[in-house]
N, C-alpha and C positions, 0 to 999 in steps of 0.2 A: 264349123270354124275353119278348117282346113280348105276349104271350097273358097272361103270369104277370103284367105290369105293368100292363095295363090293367083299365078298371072293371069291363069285364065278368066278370073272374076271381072276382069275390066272389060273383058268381051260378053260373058254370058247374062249380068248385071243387067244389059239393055235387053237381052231376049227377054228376061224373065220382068221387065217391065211393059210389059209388050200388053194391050186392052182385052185379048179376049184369058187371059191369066185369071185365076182368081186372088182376091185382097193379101192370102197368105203368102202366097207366091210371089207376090207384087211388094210384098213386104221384104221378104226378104231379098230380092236385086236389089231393091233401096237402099236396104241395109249393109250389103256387102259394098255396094259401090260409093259408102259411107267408110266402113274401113277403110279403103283403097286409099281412099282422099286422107284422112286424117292418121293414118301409119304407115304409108307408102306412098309418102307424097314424093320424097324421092326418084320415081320409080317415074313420074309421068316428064317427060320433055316439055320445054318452056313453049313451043310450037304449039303443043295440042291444050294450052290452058284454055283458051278464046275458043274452041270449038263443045269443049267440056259444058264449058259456063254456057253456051247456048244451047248443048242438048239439057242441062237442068233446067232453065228457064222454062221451054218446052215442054218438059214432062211434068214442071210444078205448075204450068199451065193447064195442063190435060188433067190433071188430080186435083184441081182445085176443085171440081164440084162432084170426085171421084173419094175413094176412100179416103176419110180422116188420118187414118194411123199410116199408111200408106204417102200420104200429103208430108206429114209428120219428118218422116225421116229422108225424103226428100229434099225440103226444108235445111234436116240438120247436115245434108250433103255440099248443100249450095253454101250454108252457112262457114262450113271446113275448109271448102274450096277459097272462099275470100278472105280469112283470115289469113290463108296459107301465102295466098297474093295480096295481101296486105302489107305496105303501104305502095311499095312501089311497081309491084304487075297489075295493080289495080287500083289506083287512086281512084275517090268518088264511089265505091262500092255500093256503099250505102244509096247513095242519090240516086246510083244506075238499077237498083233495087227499086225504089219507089217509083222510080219514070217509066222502069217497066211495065207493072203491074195498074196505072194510072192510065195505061195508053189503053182505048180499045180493040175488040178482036181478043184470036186466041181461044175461040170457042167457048169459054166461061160467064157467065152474067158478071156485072159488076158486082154485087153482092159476093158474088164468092170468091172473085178476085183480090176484091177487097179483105176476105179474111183469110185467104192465103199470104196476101203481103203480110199481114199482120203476124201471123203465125209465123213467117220468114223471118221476121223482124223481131219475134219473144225468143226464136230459138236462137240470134247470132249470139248475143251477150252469153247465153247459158253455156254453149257450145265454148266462149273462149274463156269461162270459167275452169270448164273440165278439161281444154286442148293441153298436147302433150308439147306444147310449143317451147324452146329451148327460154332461160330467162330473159336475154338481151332483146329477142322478138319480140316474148309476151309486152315487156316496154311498150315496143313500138306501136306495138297492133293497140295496146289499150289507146296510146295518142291518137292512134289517126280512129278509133273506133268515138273517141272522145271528140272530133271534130266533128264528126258527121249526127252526131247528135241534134246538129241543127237544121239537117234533113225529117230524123223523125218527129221531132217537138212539136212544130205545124201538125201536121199531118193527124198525128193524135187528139190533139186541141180540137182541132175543129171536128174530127167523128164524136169525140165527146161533147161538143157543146153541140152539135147538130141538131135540134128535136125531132128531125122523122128518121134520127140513125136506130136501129132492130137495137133491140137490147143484149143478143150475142155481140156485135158488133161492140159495144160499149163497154163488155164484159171483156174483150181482149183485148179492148185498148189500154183496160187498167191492167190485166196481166202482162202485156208489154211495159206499158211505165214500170211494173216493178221491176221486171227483169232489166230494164236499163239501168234502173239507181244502184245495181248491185255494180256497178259499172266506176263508182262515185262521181255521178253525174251530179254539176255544184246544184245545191238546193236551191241556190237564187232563181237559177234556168227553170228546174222545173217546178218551179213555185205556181205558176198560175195551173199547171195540173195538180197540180197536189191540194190547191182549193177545189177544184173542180171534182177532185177523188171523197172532198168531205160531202159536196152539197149531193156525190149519188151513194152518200151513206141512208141517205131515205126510199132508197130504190131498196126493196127487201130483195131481189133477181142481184142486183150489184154487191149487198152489203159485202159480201165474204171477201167479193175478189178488191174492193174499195179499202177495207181494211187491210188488205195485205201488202196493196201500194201506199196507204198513208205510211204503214210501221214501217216500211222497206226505203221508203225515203226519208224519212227523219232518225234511222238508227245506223246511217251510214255513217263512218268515224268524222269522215269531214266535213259533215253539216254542220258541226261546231263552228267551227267557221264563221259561220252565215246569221250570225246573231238577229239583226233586223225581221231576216223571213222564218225565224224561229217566234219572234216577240209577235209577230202576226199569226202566226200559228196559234197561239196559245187560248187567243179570245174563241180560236174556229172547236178548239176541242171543251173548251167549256160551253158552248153551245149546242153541245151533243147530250148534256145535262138532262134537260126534258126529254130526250127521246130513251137515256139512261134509265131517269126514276119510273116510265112508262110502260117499258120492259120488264123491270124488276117485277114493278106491280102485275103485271099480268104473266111473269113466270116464265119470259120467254130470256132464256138461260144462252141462246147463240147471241143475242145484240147486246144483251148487259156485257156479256163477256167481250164481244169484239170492241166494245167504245170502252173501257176498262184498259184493254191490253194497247189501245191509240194512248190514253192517257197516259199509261206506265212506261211505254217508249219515249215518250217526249222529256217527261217526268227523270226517268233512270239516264236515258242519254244525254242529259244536258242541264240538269241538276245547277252543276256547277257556275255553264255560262251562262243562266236564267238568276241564281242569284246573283251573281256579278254585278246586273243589271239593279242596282238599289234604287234606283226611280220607279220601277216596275214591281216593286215588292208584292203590291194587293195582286195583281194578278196570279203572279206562282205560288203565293198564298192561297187564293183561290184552286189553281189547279193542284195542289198538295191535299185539300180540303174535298176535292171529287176523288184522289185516290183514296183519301181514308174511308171515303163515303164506299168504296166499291172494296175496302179491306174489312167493312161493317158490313158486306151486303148482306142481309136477312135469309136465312137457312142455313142449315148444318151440313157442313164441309165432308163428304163428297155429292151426298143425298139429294141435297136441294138445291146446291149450289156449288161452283167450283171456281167461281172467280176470282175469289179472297186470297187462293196461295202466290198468284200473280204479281200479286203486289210488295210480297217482303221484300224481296229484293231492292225494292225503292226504297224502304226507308233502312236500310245499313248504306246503301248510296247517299242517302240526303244527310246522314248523320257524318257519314266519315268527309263531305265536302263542306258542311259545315264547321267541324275541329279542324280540317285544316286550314281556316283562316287564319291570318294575324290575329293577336292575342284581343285588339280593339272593336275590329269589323267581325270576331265570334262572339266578343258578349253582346253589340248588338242581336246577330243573328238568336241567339241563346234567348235574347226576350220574345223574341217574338214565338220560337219554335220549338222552348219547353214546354208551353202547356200542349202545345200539339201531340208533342210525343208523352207526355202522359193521357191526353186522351185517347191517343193511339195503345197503350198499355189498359186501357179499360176496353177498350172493342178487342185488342185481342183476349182478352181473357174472357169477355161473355162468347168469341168464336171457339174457345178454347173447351167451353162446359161443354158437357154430355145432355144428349136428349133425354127426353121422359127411359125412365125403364122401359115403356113398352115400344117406343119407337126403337129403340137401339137393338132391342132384341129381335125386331124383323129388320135387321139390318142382316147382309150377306157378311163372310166369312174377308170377302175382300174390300169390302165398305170400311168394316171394321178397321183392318189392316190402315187403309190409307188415312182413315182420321186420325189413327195413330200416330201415324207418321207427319200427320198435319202438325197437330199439336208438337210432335219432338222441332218440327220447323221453327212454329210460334215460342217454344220452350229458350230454341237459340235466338229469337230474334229477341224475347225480351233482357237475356243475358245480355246481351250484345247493347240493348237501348242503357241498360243498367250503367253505361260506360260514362254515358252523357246526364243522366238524372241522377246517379249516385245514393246514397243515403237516402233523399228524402222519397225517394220510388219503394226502399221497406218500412217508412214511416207511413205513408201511403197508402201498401198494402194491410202495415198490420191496424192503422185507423177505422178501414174496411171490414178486416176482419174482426174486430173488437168490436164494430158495431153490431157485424151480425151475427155474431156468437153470446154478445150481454145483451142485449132485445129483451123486452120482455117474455114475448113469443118466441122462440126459434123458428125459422123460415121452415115449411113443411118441404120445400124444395132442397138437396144436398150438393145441387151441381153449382151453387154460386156459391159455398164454401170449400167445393173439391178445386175449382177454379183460381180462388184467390190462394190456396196452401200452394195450387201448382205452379203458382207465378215465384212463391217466396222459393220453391223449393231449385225451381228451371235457374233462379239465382244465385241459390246456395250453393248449390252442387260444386260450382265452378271459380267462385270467388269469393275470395278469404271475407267473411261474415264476424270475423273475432271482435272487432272493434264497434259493432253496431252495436246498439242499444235500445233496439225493439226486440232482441233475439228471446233475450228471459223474457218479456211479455206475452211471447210465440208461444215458447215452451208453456208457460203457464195456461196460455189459451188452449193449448191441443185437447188436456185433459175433457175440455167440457165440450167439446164436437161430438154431436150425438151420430156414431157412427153405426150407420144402419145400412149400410149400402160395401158394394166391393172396390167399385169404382174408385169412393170414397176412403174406405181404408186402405187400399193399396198407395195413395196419394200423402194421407200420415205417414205409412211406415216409410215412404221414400224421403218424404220431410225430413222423418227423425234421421234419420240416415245421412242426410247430406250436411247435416247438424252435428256429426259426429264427433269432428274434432272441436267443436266448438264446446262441445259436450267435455271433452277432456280436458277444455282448462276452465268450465264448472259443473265439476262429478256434483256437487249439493244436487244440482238439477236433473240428476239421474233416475230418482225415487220419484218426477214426474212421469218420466216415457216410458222407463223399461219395463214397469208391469204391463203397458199396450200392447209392447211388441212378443212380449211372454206369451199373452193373451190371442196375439195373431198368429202365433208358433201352431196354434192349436186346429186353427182353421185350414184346409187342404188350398183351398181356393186364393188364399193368401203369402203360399209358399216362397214365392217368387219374393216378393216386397218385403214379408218378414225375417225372411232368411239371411236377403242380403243385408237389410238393415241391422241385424245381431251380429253377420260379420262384420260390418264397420263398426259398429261402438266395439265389437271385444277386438278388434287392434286397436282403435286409439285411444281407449278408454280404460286398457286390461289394469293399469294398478290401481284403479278405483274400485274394479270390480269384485272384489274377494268376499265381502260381505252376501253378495247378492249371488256367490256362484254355484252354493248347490241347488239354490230356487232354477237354475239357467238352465244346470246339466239333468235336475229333473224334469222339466220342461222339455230338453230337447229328447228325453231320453221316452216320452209319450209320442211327442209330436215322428218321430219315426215308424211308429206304430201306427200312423197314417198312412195312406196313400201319396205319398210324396215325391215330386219326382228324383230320379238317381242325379242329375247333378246339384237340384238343392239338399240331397243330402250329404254329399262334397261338403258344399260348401258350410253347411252344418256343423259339421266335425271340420272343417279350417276354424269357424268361431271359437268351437271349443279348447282345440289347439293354443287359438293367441290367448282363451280365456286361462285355460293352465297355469299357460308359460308363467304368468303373475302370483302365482300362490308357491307356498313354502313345500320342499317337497314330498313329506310325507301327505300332505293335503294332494299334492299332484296323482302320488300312487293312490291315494283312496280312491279320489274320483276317477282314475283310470280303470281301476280294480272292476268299481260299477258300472261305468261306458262300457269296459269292453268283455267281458264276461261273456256277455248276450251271446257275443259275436264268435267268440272262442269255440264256444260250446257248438255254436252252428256249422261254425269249420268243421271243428272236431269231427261232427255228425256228417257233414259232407264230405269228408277225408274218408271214411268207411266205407264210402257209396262206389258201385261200379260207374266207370266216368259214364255221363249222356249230357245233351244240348242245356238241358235246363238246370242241373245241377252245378253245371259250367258256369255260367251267368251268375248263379247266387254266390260260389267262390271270389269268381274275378270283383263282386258289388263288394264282400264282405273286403279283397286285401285292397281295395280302393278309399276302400272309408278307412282302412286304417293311414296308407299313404296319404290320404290329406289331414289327417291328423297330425299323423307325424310330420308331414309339412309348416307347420306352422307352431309344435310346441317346442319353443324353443326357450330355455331357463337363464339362458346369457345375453348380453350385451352386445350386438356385433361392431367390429373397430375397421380391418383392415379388408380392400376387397381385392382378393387377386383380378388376373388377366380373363378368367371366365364370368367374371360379375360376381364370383362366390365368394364369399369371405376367408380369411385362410387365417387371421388371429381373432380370435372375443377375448373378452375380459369376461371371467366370470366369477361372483360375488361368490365365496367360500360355502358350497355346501357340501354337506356329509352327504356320503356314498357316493354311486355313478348315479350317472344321468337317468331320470326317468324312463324316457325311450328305451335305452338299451337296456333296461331292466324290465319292461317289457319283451323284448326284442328277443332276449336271452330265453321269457318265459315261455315264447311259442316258435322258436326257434323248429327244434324237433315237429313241431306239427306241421310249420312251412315246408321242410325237408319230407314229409309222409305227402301233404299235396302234391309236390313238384314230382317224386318216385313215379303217380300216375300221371300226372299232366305233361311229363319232359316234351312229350310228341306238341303239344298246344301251343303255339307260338304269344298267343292273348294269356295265357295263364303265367305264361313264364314272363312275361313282360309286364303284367301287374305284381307278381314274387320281386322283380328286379325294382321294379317303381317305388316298393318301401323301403327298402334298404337305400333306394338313388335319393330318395328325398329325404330320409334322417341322415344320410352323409353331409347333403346339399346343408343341413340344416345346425347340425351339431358339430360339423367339422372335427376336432380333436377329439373333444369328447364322448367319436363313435369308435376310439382307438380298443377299449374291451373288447371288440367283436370283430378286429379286422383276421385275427387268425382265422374263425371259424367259416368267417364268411368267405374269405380267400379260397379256404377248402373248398365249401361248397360248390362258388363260382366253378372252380376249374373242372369237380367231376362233370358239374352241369354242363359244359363247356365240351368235354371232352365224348361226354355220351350223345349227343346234341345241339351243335352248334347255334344259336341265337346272336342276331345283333344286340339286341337287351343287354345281355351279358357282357359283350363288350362294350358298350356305353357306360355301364355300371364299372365295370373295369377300369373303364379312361376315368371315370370321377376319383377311385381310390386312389388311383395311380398320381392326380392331382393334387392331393392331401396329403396323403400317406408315403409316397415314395421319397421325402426328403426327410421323413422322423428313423434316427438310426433303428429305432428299435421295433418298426414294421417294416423294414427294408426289405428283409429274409422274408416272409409271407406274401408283399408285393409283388418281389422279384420272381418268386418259384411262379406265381398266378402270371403274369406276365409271361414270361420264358414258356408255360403250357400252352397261353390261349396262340399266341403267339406262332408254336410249332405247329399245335393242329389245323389253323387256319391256313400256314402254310400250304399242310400237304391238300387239306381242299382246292389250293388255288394251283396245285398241280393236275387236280382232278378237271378245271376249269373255271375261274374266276365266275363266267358268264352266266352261271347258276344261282350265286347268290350277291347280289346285285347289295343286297342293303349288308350282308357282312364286311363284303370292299369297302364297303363307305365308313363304315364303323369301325373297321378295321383299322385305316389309313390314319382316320382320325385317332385311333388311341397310339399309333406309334408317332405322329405327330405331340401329341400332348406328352409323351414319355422323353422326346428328344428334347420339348421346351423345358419338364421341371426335372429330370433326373438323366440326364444322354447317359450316365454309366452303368446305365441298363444295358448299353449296347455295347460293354466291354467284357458281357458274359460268354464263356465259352461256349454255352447252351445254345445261345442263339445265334443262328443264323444270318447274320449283316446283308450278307448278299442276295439270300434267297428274297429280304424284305427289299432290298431296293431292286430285286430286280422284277418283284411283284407290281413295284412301283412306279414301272414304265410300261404298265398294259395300258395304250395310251387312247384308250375312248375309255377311258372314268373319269369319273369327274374327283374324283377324292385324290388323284394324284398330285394335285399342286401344295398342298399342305405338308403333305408328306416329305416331296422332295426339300421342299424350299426349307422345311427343317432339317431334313440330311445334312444339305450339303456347306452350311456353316460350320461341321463340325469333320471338316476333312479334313483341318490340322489336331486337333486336341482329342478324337478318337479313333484310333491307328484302323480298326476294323472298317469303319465307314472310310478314311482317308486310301484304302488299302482298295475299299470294292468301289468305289468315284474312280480310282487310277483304269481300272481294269475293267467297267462296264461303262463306265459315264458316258463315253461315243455312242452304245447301245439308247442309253434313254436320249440320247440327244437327236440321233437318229428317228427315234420314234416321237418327240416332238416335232421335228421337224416335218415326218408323213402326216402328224395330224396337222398343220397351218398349211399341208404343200392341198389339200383338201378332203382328206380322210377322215377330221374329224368335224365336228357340228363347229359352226361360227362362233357359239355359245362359247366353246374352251379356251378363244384365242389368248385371253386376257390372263388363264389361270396357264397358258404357257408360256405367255411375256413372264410371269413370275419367274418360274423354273431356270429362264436365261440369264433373265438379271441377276438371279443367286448365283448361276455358274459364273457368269463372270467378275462376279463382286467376291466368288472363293476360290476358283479356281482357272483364273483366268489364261493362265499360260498355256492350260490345257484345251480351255474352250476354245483361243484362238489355231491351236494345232488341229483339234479334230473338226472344226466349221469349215476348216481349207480342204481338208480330208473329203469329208461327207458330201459337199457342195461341189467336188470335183466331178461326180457320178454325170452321165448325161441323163435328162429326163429327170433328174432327181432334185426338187423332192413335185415337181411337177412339169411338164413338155412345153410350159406354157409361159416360165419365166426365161430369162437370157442366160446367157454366163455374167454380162455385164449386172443384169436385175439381182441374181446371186451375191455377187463380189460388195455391191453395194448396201444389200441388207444386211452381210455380214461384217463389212465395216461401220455402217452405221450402227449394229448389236454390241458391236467392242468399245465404241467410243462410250456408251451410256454405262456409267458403273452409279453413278448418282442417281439419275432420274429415271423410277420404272414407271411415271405417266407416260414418257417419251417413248419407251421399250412398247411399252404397250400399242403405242402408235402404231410404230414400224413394223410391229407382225400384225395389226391388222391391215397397214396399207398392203404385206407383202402375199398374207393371204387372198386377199382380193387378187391380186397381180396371178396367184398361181390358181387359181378358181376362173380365171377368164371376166370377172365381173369389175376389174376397176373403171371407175368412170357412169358405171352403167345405174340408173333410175331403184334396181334392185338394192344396187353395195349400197345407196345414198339414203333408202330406208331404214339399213342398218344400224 
């Protein structure tokens, strides 16, 4: 790469193109004297352009009937070079391109001549695709490249209509046309090639490269335009029909698909101004009618067929430009184009079935995968249809499925009732279903699906599921599903479907459910004694949790009592054990399943939500004693404290210990107030024998809650003040060690300054050591931090007192990281830190920016004094606007990084 950028490449480029070279060799002079031209075009005198452009000629002469790939980049030399003199060192480019290679001599056959112009000719467009040409050129070049288009149009025409032209030959004429319409070459022009591109759709040597210039020129944006040579279009691609159904039948999976993918272009791109045209209805009718046909095509999607997923995207196109008509010219359209799209909701749903059993079961591992993925397609596409057919799409459905559920016979096949449930369900999921009135007919139909298959029940339980809340505003209909889903609890193979479906009914269903909940928790309380995986057993105990929160609370402790018993004992047993890998794993399983428990039992009502999304007041309905939780909480208190004595070292143990307590905080709010002495305790020895960020996140929750109730102040404060000082003296030891305590760190004295700053008027602590932790200025956790400091330089004397006396320090080191010390990434979170100086302490910021920015070289060699003066006048003027602040250090980083202006900053 070095060889290729230096000056000497414009000399040694020709040696190494030299005939007795080999191809590789020959490849690369080409190559190099390619860069030369298109990144150092600078670099050559206006003199030597006309002797250039005649040794390419020359050598694309001599390589015409010499190496391909070699020819190649040759080619894309000559193509660099005219662009670059494009329009005015070289008017007529193009022309002088064809007359060249047209004229005889030059040692090549015509033949080969021939397919080097042509290859000249595919690679200019490509070339000023990818050129690195400034914008106001790329204009031009596109103009004058747009004139000469009527150089190549002949020329191509007639090798394609030729009949003794080689079939190579014919093959890069279409590759050239396509490479021109990326050009947006008008489709009127090259309209008679673009017929000419259908009729060598029967050339099986052409199809491939024919379909790529029909699609490449009819999905250009401004074919639109061109309505007339679009409506001529439309009868060439319905005449591909026969060669469509011809393919299909014999299995040949590249032709269905490439006259498919002609159709869905025309189809998708132009949708709009093809209905427009209301005289021509029957026709787009008809071409709407071959896309459904090829979103029907026969086999299962990816196995036997792969054209059908092609096609969705046309009909969320054809539906969203049909509603956006006038209220008059959509209910016509809507006559004519709702049965379409409910027939289109019957082919997807029989594309949607599963194969026989046994076909599916020699399917590969990644077969699987994608039809799955098909389907979640087809899943959104019928939601999506669901917009425009409405109600009578689940009258519909459930007419279908009530026919073939009350049959005399039931169908021995299960995939054209897993089909129809998945249609209702890909519905439900998503959109409010409350007001229909096929739902109780559903419900009532589910019961009698003879469910024999997995496929099949996993497709119920998702039903019921997506039915949940509908379910809640009629519990009567409960005593149909929920012994199903009790009943799928039991089966391993169903975990997934059943699991999650018991967690949506026990949140939106839990005051219905009290009758039915020790059938539930004995149920789940077997279904554990499966094989089940660890996050559906999570999500297991969250059911239980919301199923709880709904009963009265001595029912709460019962059933607690017997959920968790099991698990206590196992602790317990594990608590005894000398630590290893595997006994590891079953602790952190067991305090996991208690944390999502306690995630979600929650006995009150939540009202108000503070600034972290948590709620900070409930209402909660008068009950005797404390909370559940914490009377758990309380029970195995001492046993969590016997784990952690051997785990302190484990970073995953203490982080699943800290994980229950952070989520019955998150959950109970006031009501975790019984336990905050003890747990304060705890934290801090934990804290102080072994520092974890866990611990201080769990710190920053109490501190959120607890730090404004007067009578946890004293236990918040002493925990606070501890982790506080030890963290300190780590970050005397060196920040750069522990990367995620900084970050946790930063954040809990940020969340302390937002709910209690007279944290920071204790003696204990340290004001300065923290802020001045807080200008180690490559972390990323420093802008939270400060930008809560420093509002509080008048109303807390300690912060107001260490802003006076270190502030120039952190400003200074803001400033080394924008001058390029730190990553691009922080510019934004140090526009913050300036906008708060100046919006709190302005008098000071404008004293020490004159200071600081007096340095020479500082805070980079690369900006002025002048470039200095003006960023720091334009940082004082913004006290309002920190989008604008943020501008200006990123314009000024650039400035002091050497990159403004440059193709790099404009990525950024």
């Amino acid at each position: 790469m070095q060889a290729q950028v230096s000056p000497q490449a414009w000399h040694f480029c020709w040696v190494l193109l030299s005939p007795e070279k080999v191809p590789e060799i020959q490849y690369f002079g080409a190559s190099a004297l390619h860069t030369k031209i298109s990144r150092y075009w600078g670099d050559i005198p206006a003199e030597q352009y006309d002797s250039l452009k005649k040794q390419l000629f020359s050598q694309i002469s001599h390589f015409a009937s010499g190496s391909k790939m070699v020819l190649t980049r040759l080619c894309v030399a000559l193509a660099s070079l005219a662009l670059n003199m494009m329009p005015e060192a070289w008017p007529g480019a193009v022309t002088e391109m064809v007359r060249a290679f047209q004229e005889e001599g030059g040692g090549a056959d015509g033949r080969a001549r021939c397919l080097a112009l042509l290859e000249l000719l595919t690679v200019l467009p490509e070339e000023f695709q990818t050129s690195r040409l400034p914008q106001y050129r790329k204009g031009q070049v596109r103009g004058a490249l747009g004139q000469e288009w009527g150089s190549v149009l002949p020329l191509l025409q007639q090798l394609l209509r030729q009949a003794d032209s080689p079939g190579l030959v014919k093959a890069r004429v279409l590759k050239c046309l396509s490479s021109w319409v990326l050009l947006d070459v008008p489709l009127n022009e090259s309209e008679g090639l673009v017929q000419d591109s259908f009729a060598a759709l029967g050339d099986p040597e052409l199809f491939d490269t024919a379909v790529e210039a029909i699609i490449n020129a009819i999905s250009q944006p401004d074919s639109q335009r061109y309505v007339n040579t679009l409506l001529k279009l439309v009868p060439q691609v319905l005449q591909l029909q026969e060669q469509l159904r011809a393919a299909v039948q014999a299995g040949d999976m590249e032709t269905s698909h490439g006259i498919c993918r002609i159709a869905v272009a025309l189809g998708e791109n132009h949708s709009r101004a093809l209905l427009d045209q209301v005289e021509h209805w029957q026709g787009f009718l008809a071409l709407v009618n071959m896309i459904m046909f090829c979103t029907g095509i026969p086999g299962h999607y990816p196995v036997n067929e792969t054209t059908s997923s092609l096609t969705l995207t046309f009909w969320y196109t054809l539906q969203d430009d049909i509603m956006s008509f006038e209220a008059e010219k959509q209910a016509v359209y809507l006559q004519v184009y709702r049965p379409v799209y409910f027939q289109l909701v019957d082919v997807l749903l029989h594309k949607a079935q599963f194969p026989t059993d046994e076909e599916y079961a020699s399917w590969s591992s990644d077969e699987k995968e994608q039809f799955r993925i098909y389907r979640v397609d087809i899943s959104d596409t019928l939601m999506y249809v669901y917009e425009m057919l409405g109600a009578e799409l689940l009258s519909n459905l459930y007419d279908k499925l009530g026919r073939l559920l009350t049959a005399s016979e039931q169908p021995s096949s299960w995939q054209h009732t897993e089909a129809l449930l998945y249609g209702f369900q890909s519905i439900a999921e998503t959109i409010d279903v409350n007001y229909s009135d096929v739902i109780p007919g559903l419900i009532g139909l589910i019961p009698r699906i003879n469910i024999n298959n997995v496929q099949l029940a996993d497709t119920v339980m998702f039903t019921i599921g997506a039915l949940a809340e509908w379910l809640a505003d009629h519990p009567v209909m409960l005593s149909s599903v929920l012994p199903l889903v009790l009943q799928a609890l039991g089966n391993p193979d169903l975990s997934v479907s059943s699991v999650s479906t018991l967690k949506k009914i026990c949140r939106e269903c839990k005051y219905d459910l009290p009758p039915y909940a020790t059938n539930i928790v004995a149920v789940s309380q077997v279904c554990y004694h499966f094989n089940i995986d660890t996050s559906q057993c999570m999500w297991l105990m969250q059911a239980l949790g919301f199923l709880l929160s709904a009963l009265p609370v001595e029912e709460i402790l019962r059933n607690l009592h017997s959920l968790i018993t099991p698990y206590i004992q196992q602790l317990e047993k594990l608590a005894d054990e000398t630590p290893n890998p595997s006994n590891k794993l079953a602790i952190i399983h067991i305090l996991g399943l208690l944390s999502n428990l306690f995630t979600t039992l929650d006995i009150s009502k939540q009202e108000e939500e503070g600034g972290d999304g948590v709620p900070l007041v409930k209402s909660t309905p008068p009950q005797p004693g404390p909370n559940p939780v914490v009377v758990v909480l309380q029970q195995v208190f001492a046993l969590i404290q016997t784990v952690l004595s051997k785990w302190l070292n484990d970073s995953q143990v203490v982080e699943a210990v800290c994980a229950i307590f952070e989520k019955s905080v998150k959950t109970l709010l006031q009501d975790f107030a019984p336990m905050v002495s003890q747990l304060s305790e705890m934290l801090g020895q934990m804290y102080s024998t072994i520092p974890q960020a866990s611990a201080l996140d769990l710190t920053r929750q109490m501190v959120h809650i607890f730090a404004s109730e007067t009578d946890y102040f004293p236990p918040i404060k002493a925990l606070f003040e501890l982790v506080t000082s030890v963290t300190l003296s780590i970050f005397q030891q060196g920040p750069r060690d522990h990367p995620d305590i900084v970050d946790s760190f930063m954040q809990l004295q940020a969340q302390a300054l937002k709910r209690k700053p007279d944290l920071f008027l204790s003696e204990n602590l340290d004001v300065k050591a923290v802020f001045q932790c807080g200008k180690v200025h490559d972390l990323f956790s420093l802008a939270p931090l400060q930008t809560e400091l420093l509002p509080h330089c008048g109303d807390i004397p300690p912060v107001g007192q260490v802003v006076q006396e270190d502030g120039k320090l952190l400003l200074q080191a803001v400033l080394e990281g924008i001058g390029g010390q730190s990553s691009r990434n922080l510019m934004d979170q140090f526009a913050e830190i300036l906008f708060s100086m100046n919006k709190h302490c302005f008098a000071l910021l404008s004293l020490w920016l004159k200071e600081v920015l007096q340095r020479p070289s500082f805070p980079s060699s690369r900006v002025s004094m002048e470039q200095k003066d003006t960023f720091s006048q334009q940082i004082l003027r913004e006290r309002v606007n920190k989008r604008r602040v943020k501008e200006i250090v990123r314009e000024f980083t650039l400035l002091c990084r050497g990159l403004h202006g440059t193709e790099y900053a404009a990525e950024y």
